[in-house]
Every structure is written in C-alpha cells, then in structure tokens.
PyMOL commands that place a pseudoatom at each C-alpha (Angstrom):
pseudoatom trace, name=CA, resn=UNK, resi=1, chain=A, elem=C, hetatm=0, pos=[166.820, 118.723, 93.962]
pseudoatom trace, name=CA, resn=UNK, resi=2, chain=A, elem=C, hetatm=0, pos=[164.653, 115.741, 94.095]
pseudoatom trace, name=CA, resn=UNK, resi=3, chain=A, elem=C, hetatm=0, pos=[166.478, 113.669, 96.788]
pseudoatom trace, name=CA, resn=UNK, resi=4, chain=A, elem=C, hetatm=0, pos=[166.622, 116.974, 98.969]
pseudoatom trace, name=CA, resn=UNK, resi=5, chain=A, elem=C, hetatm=0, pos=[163.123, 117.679, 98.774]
pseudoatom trace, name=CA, resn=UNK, resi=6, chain=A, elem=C, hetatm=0, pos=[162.338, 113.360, 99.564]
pseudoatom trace, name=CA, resn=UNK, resi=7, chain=A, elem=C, hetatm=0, pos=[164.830, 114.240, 102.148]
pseudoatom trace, name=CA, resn=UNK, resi=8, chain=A, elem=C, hetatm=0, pos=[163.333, 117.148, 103.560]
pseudoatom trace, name=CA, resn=UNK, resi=9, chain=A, elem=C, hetatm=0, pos=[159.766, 114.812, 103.451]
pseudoatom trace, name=CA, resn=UNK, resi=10, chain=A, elem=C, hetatm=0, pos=[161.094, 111.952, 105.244]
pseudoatom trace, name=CA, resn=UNK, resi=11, chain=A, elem=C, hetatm=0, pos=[162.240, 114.520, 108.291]
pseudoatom trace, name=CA, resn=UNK, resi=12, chain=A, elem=C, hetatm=0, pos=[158.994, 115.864, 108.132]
pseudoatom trace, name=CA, resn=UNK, resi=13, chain=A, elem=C, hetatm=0, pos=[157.192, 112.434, 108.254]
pseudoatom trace, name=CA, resn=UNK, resi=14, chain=A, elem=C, hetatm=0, pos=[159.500, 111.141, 110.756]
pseudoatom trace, name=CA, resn=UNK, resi=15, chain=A, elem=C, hetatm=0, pos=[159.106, 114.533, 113.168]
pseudoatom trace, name=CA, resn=UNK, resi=16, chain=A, elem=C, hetatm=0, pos=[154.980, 113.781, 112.754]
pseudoatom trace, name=CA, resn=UNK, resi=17, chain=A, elem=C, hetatm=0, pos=[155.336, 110.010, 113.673]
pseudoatom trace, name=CA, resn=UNK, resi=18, chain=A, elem=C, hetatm=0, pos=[156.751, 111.205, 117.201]
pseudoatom trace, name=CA, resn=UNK, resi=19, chain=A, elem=C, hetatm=0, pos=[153.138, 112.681, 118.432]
pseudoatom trace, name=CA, resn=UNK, resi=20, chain=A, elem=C, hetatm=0, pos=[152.711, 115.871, 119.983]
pseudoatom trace, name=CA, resn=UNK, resi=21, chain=A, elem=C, hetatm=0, pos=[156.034, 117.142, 121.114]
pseudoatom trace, name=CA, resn=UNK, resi=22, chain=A, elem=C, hetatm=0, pos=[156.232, 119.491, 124.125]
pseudoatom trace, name=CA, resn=UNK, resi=23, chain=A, elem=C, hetatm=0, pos=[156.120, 123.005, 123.733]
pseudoatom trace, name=CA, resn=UNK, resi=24, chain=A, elem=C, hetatm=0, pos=[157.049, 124.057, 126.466]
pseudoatom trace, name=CA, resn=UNK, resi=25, chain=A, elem=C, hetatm=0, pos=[159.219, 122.563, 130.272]
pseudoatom trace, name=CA, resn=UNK, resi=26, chain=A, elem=C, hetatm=0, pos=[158.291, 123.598, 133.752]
pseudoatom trace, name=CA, resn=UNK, resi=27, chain=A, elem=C, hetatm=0, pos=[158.939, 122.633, 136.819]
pseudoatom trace, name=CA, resn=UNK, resi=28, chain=A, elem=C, hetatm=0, pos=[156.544, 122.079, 139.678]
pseudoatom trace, name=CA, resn=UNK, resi=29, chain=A, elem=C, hetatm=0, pos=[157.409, 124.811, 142.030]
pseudoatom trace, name=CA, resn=UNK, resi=30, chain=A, elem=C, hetatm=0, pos=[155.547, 126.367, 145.222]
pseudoatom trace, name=CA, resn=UNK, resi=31, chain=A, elem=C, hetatm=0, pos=[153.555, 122.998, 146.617]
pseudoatom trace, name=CA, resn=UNK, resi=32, chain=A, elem=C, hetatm=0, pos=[156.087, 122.995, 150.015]
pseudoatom trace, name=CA, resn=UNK, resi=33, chain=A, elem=C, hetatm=0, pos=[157.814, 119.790, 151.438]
pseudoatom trace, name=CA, resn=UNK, resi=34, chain=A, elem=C, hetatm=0, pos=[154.790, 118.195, 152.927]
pseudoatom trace, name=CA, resn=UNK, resi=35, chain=A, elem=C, hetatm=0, pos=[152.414, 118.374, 150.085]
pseudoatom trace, name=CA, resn=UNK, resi=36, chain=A, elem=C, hetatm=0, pos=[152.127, 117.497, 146.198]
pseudoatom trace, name=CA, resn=UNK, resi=37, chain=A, elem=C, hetatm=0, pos=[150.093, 119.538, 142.869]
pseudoatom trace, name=CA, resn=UNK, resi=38, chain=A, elem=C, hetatm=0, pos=[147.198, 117.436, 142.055]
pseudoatom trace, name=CA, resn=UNK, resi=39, chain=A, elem=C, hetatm=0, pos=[147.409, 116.372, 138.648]
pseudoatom trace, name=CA, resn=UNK, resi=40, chain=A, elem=C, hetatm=0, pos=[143.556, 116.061, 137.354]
pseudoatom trace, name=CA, resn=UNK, resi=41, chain=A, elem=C, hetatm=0, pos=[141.389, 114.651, 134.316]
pseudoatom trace, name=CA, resn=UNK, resi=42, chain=A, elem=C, hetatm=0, pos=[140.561, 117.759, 133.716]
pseudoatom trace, name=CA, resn=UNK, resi=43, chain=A, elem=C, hetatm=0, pos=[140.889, 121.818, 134.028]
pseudoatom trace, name=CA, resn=UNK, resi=44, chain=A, elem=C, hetatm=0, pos=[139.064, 122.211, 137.580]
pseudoatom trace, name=CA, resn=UNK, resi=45, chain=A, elem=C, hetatm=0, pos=[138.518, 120.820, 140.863]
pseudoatom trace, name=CA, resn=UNK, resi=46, chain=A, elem=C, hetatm=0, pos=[135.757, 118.804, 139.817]
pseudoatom trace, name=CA, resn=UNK, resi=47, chain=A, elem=C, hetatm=0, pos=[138.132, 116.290, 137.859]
pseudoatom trace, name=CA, resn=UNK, resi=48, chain=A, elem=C, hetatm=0, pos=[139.347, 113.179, 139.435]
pseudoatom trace, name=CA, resn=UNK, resi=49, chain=A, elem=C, hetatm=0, pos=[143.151, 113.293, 140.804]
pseudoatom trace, name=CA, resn=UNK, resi=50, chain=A, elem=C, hetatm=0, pos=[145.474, 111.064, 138.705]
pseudoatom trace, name=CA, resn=UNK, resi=51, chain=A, elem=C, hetatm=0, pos=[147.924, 111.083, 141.227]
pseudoatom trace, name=CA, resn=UNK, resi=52, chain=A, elem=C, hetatm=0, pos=[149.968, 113.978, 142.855]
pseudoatom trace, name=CA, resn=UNK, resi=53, chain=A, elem=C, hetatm=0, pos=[152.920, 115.846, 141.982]
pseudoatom trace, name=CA, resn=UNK, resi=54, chain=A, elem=C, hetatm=0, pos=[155.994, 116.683, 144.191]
pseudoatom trace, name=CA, resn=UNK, resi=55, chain=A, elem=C, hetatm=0, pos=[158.188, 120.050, 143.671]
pseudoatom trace, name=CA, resn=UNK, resi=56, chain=A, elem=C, hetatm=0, pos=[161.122, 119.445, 141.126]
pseudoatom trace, name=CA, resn=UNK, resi=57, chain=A, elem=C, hetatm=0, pos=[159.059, 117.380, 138.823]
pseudoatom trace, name=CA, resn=UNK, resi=58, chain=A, elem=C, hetatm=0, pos=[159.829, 118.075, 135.455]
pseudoatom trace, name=CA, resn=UNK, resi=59, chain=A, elem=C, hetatm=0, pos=[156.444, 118.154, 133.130]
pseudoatom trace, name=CA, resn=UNK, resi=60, chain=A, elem=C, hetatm=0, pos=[156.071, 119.419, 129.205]
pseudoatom trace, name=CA, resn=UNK, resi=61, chain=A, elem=C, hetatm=0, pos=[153.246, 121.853, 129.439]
pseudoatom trace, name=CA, resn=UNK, resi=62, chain=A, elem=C, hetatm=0, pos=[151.039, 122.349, 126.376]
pseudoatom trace, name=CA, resn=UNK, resi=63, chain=A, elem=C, hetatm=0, pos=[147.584, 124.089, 125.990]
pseudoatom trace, name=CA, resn=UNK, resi=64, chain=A, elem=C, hetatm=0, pos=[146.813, 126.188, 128.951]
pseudoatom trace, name=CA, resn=UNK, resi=65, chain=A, elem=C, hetatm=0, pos=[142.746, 127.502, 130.253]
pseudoatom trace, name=CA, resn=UNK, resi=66, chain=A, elem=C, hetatm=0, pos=[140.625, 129.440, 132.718]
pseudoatom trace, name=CA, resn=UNK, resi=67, chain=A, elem=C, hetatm=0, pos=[138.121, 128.146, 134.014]
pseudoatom trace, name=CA, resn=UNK, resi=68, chain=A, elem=C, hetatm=0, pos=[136.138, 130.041, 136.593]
pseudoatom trace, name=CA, resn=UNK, resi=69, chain=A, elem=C, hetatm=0, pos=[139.267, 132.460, 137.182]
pseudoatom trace, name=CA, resn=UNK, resi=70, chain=A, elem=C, hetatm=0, pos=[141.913, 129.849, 137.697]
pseudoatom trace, name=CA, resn=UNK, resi=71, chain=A, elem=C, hetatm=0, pos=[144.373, 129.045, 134.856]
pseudoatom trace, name=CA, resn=UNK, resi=72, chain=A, elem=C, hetatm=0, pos=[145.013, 124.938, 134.460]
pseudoatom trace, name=CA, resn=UNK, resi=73, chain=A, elem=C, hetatm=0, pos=[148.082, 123.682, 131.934]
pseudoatom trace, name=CA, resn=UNK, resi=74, chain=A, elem=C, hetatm=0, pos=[147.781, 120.418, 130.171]
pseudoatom trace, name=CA, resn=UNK, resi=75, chain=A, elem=C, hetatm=0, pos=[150.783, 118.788, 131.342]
pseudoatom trace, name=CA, resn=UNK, resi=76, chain=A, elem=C, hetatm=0, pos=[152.023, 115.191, 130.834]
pseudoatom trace, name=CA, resn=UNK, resi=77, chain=A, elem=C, hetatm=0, pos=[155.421, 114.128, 132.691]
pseudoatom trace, name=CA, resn=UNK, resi=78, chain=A, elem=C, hetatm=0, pos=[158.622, 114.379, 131.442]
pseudoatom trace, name=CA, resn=UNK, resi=79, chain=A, elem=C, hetatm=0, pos=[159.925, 110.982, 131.953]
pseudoatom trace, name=CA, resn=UNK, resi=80, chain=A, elem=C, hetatm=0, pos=[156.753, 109.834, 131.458]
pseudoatom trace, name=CA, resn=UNK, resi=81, chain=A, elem=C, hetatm=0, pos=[154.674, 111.626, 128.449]
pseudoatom trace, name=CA, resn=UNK, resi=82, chain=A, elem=C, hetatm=0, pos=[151.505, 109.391, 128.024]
pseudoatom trace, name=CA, resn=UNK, resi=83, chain=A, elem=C, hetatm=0, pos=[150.714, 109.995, 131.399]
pseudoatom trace, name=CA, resn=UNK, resi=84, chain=A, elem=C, hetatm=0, pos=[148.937, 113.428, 130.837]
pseudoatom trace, name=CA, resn=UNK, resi=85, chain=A, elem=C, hetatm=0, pos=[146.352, 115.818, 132.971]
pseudoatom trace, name=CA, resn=UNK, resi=86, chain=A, elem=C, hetatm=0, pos=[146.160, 119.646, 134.156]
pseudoatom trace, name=CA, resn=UNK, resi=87, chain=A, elem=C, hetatm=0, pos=[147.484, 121.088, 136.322]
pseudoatom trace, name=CA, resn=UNK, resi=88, chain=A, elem=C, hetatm=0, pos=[146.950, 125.167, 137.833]
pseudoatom trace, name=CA, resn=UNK, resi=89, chain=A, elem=C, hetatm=0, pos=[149.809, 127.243, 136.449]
pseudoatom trace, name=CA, resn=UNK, resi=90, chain=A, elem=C, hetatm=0, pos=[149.988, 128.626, 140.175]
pseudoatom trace, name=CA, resn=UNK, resi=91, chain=A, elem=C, hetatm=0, pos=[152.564, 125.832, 140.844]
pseudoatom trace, name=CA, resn=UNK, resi=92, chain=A, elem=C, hetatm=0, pos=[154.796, 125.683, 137.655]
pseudoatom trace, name=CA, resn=UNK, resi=93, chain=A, elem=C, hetatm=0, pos=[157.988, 127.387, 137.372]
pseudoatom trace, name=CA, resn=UNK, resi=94, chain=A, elem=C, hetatm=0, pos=[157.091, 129.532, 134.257]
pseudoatom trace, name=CA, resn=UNK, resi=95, chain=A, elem=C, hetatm=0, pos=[154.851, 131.620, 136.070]
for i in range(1, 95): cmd.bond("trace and resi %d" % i, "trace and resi %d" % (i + 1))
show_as sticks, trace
zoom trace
C-alpha cells in the first residue's frame, strides 16, 4: 500500500516538474500563402509582434479572452513551448 501510494506521489511530482502542459493543439489555419498570424505580448493589437506565424504551424493553446469583441488564445509553439504569446482564435483550426 505504501510503495503504491510513494509511487503514485513520485508520478505526481514528476508530472508537476514538467510546467504547464498544453491543453489543448491547433493549427494555424486561414492566414493565406502570402501572409503570417501575428503572434503578440499580449491579447490585442496594441501588443508588440513577437514574430509571425505561417499556416500549418502547430501551437498548444491554453487560456483564451475577449477583449473589445475579439477572442485572443495564449499560445506557445509546439516545437518550441517557451516561446509563448496570443494569438486571435480567428486563425486556429479549433474554431
């Protein structure tokens, strides 16, 4: 009993250690050949561009938000999860 429950811990422990892990995968969709989703700082226009997105990129999308009508994801890249941002939902797969 004891050395399943220290098992069970050590999963636990060990599942905590690895940070947030996605809820969710999407797929930038919609943006067109000739353009990329800007991935911002911050839910809105206002927020600096980290860098832009091309369609087929693979992101783990976690906490989604309107603000002033529009709904923005916090997204961080697949391959790539500390680089993190929002995006608008308008352009991922999922919607």
């Amino acid at each position: 009993m004891l050395r399943s429950a220290l098992t069970a811990l050590l999963a636990l422990t060990l599942a905590a250690s690895c940070g947030g892990l996605p809820t969710n995968r999407t797929t930038v969709q919609g943006t067109g050949p000739d353009d990329l989703l800007k991935l911002r700082a911050g839910p809105g226009l206002g927020y600096n561009v980290i860098m832009g997105l091309p369609d087929g990129t693979v992101l783990n999308k976690r906490d989604c938000v309107t603000e002033v009508g529009q709904l923005w994801c916090e997204v961080s890249l697949a391959n790539s999860p500390r680089v993190t941002g929002y995006v608008s939902a308008d352009y991922l797969s999922d919607r």
